[in-house]
C-alpha positions in Angstrom: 18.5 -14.0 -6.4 17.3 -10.7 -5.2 20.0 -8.4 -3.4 20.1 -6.8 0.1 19.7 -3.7 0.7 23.5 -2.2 0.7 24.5 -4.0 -2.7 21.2 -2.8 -4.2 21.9 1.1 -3.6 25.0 1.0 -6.0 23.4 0.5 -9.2 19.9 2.1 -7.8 19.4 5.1 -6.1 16.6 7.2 -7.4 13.9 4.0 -7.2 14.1 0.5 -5.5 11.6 -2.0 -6.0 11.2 -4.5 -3.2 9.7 -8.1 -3.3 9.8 -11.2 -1.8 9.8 -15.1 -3.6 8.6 -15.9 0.2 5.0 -13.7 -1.1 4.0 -16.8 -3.7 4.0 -18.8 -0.8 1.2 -16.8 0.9 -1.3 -19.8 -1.1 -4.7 -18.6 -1.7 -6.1 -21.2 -4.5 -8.7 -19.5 -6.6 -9.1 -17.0 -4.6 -9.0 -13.4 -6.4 -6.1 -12.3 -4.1 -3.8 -14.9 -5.3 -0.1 -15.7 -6.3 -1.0 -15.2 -10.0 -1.1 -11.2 -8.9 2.3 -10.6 -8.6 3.6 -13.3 -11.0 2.1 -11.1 -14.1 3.4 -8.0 -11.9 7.1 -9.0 -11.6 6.9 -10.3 -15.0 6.5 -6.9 -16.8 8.6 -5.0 -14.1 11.4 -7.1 -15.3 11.0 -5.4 -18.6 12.1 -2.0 -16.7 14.5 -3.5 -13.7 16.5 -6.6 -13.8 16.0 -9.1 -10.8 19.4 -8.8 -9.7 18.5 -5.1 -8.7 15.1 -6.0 -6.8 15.2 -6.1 -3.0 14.9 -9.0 -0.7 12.7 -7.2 2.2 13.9 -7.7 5.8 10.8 -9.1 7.8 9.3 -7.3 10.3 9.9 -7.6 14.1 6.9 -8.2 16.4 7.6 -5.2 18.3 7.2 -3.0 14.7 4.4 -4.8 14.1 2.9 -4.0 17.9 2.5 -0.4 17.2 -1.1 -0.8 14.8 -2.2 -4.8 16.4 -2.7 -6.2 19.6 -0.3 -9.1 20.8 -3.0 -10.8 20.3 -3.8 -10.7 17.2 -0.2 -11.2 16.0 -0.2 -14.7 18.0 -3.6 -15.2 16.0 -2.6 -14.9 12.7 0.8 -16.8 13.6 -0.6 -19.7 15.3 -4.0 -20.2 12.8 -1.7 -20.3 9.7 0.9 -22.5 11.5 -2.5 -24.7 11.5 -2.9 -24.8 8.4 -5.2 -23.8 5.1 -8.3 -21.8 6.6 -10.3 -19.1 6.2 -10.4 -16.1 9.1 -13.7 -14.9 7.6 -15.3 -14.7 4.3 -13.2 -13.2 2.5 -9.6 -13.4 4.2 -7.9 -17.5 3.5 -4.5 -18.1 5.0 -1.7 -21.2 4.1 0.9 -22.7 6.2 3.5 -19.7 4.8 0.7 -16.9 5.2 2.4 -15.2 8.3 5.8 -15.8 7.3 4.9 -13.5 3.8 2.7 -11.2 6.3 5.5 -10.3 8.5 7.9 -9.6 5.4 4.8 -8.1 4.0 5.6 -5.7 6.4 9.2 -5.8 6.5 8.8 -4.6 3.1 7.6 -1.4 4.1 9.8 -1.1 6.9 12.4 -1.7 4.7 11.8 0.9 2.1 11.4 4.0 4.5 14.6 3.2 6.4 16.9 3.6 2.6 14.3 6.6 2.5 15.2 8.3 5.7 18.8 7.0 5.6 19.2 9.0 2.1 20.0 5.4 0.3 16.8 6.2 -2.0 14.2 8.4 -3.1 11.4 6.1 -4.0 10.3 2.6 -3.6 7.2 0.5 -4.5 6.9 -2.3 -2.5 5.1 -5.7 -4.4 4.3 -7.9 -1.5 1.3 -10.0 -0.5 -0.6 -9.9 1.3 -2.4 -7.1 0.9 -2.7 -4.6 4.1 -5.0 -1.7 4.1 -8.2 -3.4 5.7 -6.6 -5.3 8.6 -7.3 -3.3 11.8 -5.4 -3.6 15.2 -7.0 -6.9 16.3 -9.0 -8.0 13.3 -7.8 -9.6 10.1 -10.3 -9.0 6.9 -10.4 -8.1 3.1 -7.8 -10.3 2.3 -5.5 -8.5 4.7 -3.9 -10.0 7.6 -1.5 -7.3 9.2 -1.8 -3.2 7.9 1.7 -3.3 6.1 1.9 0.9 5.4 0.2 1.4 8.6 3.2 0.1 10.8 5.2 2.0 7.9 4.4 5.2 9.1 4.7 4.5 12.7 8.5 2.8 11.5 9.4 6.6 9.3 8.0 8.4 12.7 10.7 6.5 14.8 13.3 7.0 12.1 12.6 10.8 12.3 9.9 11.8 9.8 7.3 13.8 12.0 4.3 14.1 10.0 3.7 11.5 7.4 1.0 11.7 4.5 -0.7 8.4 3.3 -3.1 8.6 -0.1 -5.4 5.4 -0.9 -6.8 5.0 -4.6 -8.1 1.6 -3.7 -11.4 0.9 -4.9 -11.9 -0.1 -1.1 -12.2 2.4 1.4 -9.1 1.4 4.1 -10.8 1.2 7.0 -8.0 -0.3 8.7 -5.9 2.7 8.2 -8.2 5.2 8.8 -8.9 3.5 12.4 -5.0 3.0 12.9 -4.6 7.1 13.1 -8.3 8.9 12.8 -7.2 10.3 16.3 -3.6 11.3 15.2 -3.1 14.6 13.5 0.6 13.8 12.6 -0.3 11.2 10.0 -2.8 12.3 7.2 -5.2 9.6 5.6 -6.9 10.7 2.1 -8.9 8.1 0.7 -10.5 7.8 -3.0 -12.6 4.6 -3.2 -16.3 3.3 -4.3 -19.4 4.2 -1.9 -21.0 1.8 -1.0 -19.6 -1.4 -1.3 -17.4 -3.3 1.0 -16.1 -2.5 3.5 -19.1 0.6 4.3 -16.7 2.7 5.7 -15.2 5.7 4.6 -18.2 8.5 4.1 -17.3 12.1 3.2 -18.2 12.8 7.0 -15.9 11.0 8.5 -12.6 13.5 9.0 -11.0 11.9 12.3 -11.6 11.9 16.3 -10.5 14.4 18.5 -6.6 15.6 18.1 -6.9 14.0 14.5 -9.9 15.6 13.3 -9.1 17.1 9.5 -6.4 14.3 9.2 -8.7 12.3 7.6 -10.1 13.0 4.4 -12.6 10.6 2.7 -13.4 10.9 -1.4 -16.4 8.4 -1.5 -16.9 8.0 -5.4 -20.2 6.6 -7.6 -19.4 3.6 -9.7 -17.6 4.3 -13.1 -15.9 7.1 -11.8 -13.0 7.6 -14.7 -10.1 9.6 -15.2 -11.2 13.2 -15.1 -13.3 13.3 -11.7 -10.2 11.6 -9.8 -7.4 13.6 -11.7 -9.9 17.0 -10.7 -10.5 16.2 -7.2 -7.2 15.5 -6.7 -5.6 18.8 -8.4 -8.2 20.6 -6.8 -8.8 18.8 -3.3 -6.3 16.9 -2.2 -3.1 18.3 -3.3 -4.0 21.7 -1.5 -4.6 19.8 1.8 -1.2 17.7 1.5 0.9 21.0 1.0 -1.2 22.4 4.1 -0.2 19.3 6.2 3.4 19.4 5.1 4.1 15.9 5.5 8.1 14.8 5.7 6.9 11.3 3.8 4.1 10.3 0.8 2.9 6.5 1.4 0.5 5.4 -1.2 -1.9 2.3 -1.0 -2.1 1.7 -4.7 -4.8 -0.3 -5.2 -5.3 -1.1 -8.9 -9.0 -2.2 -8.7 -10.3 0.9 -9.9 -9.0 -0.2 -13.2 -12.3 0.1 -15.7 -11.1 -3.7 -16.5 -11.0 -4.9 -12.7 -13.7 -7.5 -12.1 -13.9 -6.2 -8.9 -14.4 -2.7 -8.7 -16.9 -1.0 -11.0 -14.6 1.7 -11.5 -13.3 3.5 -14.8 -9.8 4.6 -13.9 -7.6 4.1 -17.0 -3.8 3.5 -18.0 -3.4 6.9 -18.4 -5.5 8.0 -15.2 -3.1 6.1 -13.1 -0.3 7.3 -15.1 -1.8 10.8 -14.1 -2.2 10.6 -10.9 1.2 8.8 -10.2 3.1 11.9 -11.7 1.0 14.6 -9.5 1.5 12.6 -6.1 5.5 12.0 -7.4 5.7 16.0 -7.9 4.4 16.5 -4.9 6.7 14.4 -3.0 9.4 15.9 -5.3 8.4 19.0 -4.0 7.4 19.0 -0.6 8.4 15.5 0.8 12.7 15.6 -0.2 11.2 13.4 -2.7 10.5 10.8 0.0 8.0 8.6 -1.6 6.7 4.7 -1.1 4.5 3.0 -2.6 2.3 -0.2 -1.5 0.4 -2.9 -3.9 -3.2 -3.7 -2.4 -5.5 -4.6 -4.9 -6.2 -5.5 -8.3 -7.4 -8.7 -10.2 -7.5 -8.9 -13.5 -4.8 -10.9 -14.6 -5.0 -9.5 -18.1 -4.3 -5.8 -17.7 -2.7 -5.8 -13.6 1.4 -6.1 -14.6 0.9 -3.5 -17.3 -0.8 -1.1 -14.7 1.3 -1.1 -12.0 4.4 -0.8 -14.9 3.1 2.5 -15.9 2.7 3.3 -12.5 6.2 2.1 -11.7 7.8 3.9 -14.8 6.4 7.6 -13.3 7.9 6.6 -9.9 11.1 6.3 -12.0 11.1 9.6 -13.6 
């Protein structure tokens, strides 16, 4: 039995993980995106938190959820799943339970910047499914159905934070992201992904619309990138732009694809990459954000080598 919240904050203060029983039941068969994911996940973050100290998510209200979708696209997603198994396109399948684990998919994120802004913790990683960082306002794709850290920032914005960093190391660029705020220059959007494969978006050129121009920062990467290129650009790149922006919160899609294992991402990231890069976006939060850091799971399919990745990823989050 997972614990609320209020009971949780006794026994963990510094780091909260946050999942949800209700996200095996988002049933995706064979599909790469599928239950098995966070199964091998929660099975080796056990080894470093008990269950009785995870947290049972709140789910999301429609009204959160309105500030990045249209109304209707929320009534979309609820009323196709109600209908049962489908796919919405290629690539994106959907069960009876899909929109119940969206919207605490969500609620997740919501969830972990309110103990954030309420002082009730310093970090969280949030292990929910489905998966959020393609889904834009009134489309569902990639295997994402609602943008769960988009309508995170907009949540830390009403709860006070003002200017709110987001970092992607997803093999795919977000695209959904990107469009949620590419005219916003209070929320920052850095993206490290592959060039050139799905979903096209996400070219060194494109830097944001208008207001939000320089808020966006794209790091389009050849295949096989590995540890040292990332690790550089992001010493060398990315961290001076995030103390320039001064950001009050640190989100972070972690996509795990660009493991050099993944059999989806032609990447060459290792163990110790992520470990790497974990521990400089962690001092910068320690630094520069109060320590206000969360933490999202998007992709990442290998079965073999997934649990133990996000673990060391976890473990730096928890100092």
């Amino acid at each position: 039995m997972l614990l609320s919240p209020k009971k949780a904050i006794i026994a963990l203060m510094a780091f909260v993980y946050i999942t949800s029983p209700l996200f095996l039941e988002h049933i995706t068969g064979d599909h790469p995106e599928n239950r098995q994911r966070l199964e091998v996940i929660n099975r080796e973050v056990e080894k470093l938190i008990p269950r009785s100290k995870w947290i049972e998510p709140r789910a999301a209200t429609t009204k959160e959820i309105s500030a990045i979708h249209t109304p209707k696209h929320i009534e979309l997603i609820r009323s196709s799943c109600e209908a049962g198994a489908a796919y919405l396109d290629l690539d994106t399948p959907i069960s009876p339970k899909s929109y119940l684990s969206a919207v605490k998919a969500v609620g997740a994120g919501c969830t972990a910047v309110e103990m954030l802004q309420n002082g009730e913790a310093e970090k969280a990683f949030c292990a929910v499914r489905p998966p959020g960082h393609h889904a834009e306002s009134d489309r569902a794709m990639g295997f994402c159905l609602f943008n769960n850290i988009a309508v995170s920032a907009k949540h830390a914005q009403r709860l006070g934070a003002k200017r709110v960093a987001i970092v992607d190391f997803d093999v795919h660029h977000g695209n959904g992201t990107q469009h949620s705020f590419e005219s916003d220059p209070t929320i920052l959007f850095a993206s490290f992904h592959h060039w050139g494969i799905y979903p096209g978006t996400g070219s060194a050129d494109e830097k944001g619309l208008g207001e939000g121009e320089g808020a966006t920062i794209n790091y389009p990467l050849a295949g096989m990138t590995g540890d040292a290129e990332y690790l550089s650009i992001m010493e060398e790149s990315l961290l001076p732009k995030l103390k320039s922006f001064k950001p009050d919160i640190l989100l972070i899609s972690a996509g795990f694809d660009t493991h050099e294992s993944d059999p989806l991402g032609g990447m060459g990231l290792t163990d110790n990459g992520f470990r790497e890069m974990t521990k400089m976006l962690k001092h910068f939060a320690d630094n520069h954000c109060e320590g206000k850091l969360v933490s999202f799971l998007e992709g990442g399919y290998n079965l073999q080598t997934l649990g133990a990745t996000v673990a060391v990823h976890i473990k730096e989050l928890i100092g």
